[in-house]
C-alpha positions in Angstrom: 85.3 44.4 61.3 86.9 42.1 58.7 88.1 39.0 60.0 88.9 35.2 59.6 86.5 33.4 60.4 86.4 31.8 64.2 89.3 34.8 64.8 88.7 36.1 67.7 87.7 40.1 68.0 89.3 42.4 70.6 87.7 45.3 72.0 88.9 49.3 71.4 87.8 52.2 73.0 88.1 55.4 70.5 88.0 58.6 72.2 87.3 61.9 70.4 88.7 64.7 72.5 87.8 68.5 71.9 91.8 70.6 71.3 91.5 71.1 75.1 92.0 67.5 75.6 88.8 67.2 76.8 86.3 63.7 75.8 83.4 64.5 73.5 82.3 60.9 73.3 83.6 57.8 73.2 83.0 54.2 71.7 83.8 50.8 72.7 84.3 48.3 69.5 85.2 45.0 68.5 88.2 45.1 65.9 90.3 42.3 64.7 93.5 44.2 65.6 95.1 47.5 65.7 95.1 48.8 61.9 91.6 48.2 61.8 90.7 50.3 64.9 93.4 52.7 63.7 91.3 53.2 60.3 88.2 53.6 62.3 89.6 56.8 64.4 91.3 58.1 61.0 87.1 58.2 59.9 86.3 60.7 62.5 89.2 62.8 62.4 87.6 65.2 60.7 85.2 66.1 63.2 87.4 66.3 65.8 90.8 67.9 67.3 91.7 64.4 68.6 91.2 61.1 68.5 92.9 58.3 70.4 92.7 54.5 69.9 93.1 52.3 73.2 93.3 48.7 73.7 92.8 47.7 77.1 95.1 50.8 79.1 97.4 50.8 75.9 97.5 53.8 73.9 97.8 52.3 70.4 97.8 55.6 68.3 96.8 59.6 69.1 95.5 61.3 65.8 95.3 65.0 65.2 91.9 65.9 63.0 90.5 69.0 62.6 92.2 72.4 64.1 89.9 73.5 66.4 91.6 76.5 68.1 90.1 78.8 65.2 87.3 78.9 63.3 85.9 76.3 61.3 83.4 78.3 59.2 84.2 77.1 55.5 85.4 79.6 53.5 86.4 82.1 56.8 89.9 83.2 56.3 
């Protein structure tokens, strides 16, 4: 995380969720506020159907990644 130095770094939980809602994993990181974490979740959106950025029991942001109600074979139409 990218920070002032002596600034302080607050902790995030990032939850990647399957399109049931379900959690795949999850991470607990330090950020130096909410974009940052925000930009971390954005990252792994790719993998997953949803990703959601806490701070303390605050939802900060819900991010929709990949579809995952279909098939995700490349090229499968």
């Amino acid at each position: 995380a990218r920070c002032e130095p002596g600034a302080a770094l607050l902790n995030y939980s990032i939850r990647y969720k399957n399109a049931g809602g379900v959690v795949a994993r999850s991470e607990l990181l330090p950020f130096a506020n909410d974009l940052e974490a925000m930009d971390h979740g954005r990252a792994g959106s790719g993998h997953n159907a949803i990703i959601e950025v806490w701070k303390g029991e605050h939802l900060i942001v819900r991010l929709f990644g990949v579809d995952s109600r279909g098939p995700t074979t490349p090229g499968f139409k």
